[in-house]
Each structure stands twice: as structure tokens, then as C-alpha cells.
C-alpha positions as CSV (number, residue, x, y, z in Angstrom):
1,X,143.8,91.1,53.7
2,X,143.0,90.0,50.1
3,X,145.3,86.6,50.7
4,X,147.8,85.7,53.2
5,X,150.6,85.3,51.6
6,X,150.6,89.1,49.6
7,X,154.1,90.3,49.3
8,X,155.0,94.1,49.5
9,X,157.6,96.1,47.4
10,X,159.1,99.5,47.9
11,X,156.1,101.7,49.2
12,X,154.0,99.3,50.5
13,X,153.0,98.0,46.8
14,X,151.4,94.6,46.5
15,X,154.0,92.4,44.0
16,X,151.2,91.7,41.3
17,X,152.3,89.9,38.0
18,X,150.0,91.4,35.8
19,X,148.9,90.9,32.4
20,X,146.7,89.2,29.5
21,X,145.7,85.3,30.5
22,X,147.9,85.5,33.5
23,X,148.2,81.7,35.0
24,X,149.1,81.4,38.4
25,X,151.8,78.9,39.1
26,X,150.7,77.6,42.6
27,X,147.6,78.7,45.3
28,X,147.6,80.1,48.4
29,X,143.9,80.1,50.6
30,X,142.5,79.6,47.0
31,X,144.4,83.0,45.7
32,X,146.6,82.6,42.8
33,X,150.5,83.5,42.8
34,X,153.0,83.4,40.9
35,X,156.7,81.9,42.0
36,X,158.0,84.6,43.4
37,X,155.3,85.4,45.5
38,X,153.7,87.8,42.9
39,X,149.5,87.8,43.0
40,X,148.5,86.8,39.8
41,X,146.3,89.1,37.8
42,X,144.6,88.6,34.5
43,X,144.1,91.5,32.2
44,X,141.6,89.8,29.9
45,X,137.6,90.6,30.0
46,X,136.0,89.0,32.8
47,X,134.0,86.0,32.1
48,X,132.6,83.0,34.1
49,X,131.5,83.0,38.0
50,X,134.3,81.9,40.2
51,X,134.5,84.6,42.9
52,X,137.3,84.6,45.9
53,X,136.1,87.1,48.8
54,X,133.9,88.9,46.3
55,X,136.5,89.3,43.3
56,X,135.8,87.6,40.2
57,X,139.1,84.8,39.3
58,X,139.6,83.4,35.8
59,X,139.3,79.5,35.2
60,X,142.9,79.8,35.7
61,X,142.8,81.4,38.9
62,X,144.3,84.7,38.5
63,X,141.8,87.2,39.5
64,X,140.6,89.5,37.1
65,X,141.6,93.0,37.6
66,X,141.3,96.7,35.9
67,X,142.9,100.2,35.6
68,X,140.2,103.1,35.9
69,X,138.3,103.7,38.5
70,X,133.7,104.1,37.4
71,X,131.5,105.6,39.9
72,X,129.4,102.0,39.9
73,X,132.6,100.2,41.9
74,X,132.4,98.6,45.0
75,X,134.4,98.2,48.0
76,X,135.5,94.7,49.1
77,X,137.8,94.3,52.5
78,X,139.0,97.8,51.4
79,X,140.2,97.4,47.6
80,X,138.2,99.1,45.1
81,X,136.1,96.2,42.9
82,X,134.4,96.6,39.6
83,X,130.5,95.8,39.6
84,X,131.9,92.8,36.9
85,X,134.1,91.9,39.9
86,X,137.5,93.4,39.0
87,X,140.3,94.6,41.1
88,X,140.8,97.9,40.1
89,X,144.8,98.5,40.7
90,X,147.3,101.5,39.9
91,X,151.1,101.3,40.0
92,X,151.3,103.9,42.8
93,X,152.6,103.7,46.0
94,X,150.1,102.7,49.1
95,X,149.3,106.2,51.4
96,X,147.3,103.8,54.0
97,X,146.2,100.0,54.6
98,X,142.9,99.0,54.5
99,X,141.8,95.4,56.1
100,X,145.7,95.0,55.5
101,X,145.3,96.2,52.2
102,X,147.5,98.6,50.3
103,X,145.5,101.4,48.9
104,X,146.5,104.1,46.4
105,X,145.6,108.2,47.0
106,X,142.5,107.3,44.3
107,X,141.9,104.4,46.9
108,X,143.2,101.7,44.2
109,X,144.8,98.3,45.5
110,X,148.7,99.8,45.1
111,X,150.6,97.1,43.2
112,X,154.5,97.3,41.8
């Protein structure tokens, strides 16, 4: 599982607050969430070298994470990674699990 902690909507999506400069508000396993229990994702080009598990995370914490899949990404415990260390997500509702993992029909992380 990408954290312990991941909370799961309707559909098996992953609650993700998403967006530009995303700050997490507390840290679970060294993950980044938002109250509420939402994983925190930041929109914003990737930069610096603080990976979690093999996913890039901002200074902030969030990690870093993309729409659009390229034929250069990587798997990592099942979600689709960038090669710059991404999450690659999709509002779409999870067809299977992977490592615990909720993965779309393109075999994106499924988040809300």
C-alpha cells in the first residue's frame, strides 16, 4: 500500500486532495495528508530529491503527481510512476488493487 492510512471513496478511489503547491496538514509513515484523511498531491513541476517508496514528494511533503500516462513510466508497489517520479492518477473508479493499491482500467492510482 502507498501509506497506511489511505482512505477509499465510492468505487474504491483513494481520497486525494489534489492540486498546485498542495501542503499537507499532518504525516502519516512520512506520507503527507490532509485533515480529513485526503493524500496530499501537488500538481506543480517536480523539483528537488526527496523520494517516499520511489515517488518523488515536494519540500512540503505532498508527493508530486500527474495526469497522462508516457510509455517511459514505471511501476512502483503497483501505481503507475513517472520516470521524474510522479504519481500518475485519474478520477476513475479502481477495477482491481494492486499491493493494496487502487488501480484504474489504464492502470492509474484511482483517486476521488
Amino acid at each position: 500500500m502507498l501509506a497506511a492510512g489511505l482512505t477509499f471513496g465510492a468505487n474504491g478511489r483513494t481520497a486525494a486532495t489534489i492540486g498546485a503547491g498542495t501542503v499537507p496538514n499532518f504525516f502519516s509513515g512520512g506520507v503527507g495528508f490532509m485533515t480529513g484523511g485526503n493524500l496530499a498531491i501537488d500538481t506543480n513541476a517536480p523539483a528537488g530529491n526527496g523520494f517516499d517508496g520511489g515517488i518523488l514528494q515536494s519540500a512540503a511533503g505532498a508527493f508530486y503527481g500527474k495526469t497522462g500516462q508516457l510509455a517511459t513510466d514505471v511501476f512502483v508497489n503497483g501505481i503507475r510512476v513517472s520516470i521524474l517520479g510522479q504519481i500518475v492518477y485519474e478520477s476513475l473508479d479502481a477495477v482491481s488493487f494492486t499491493s493494496g493499491n487502487p488501480v484504474t482500467t489504464n492502470g492509474n492510482f484511482a483517486v476521488n
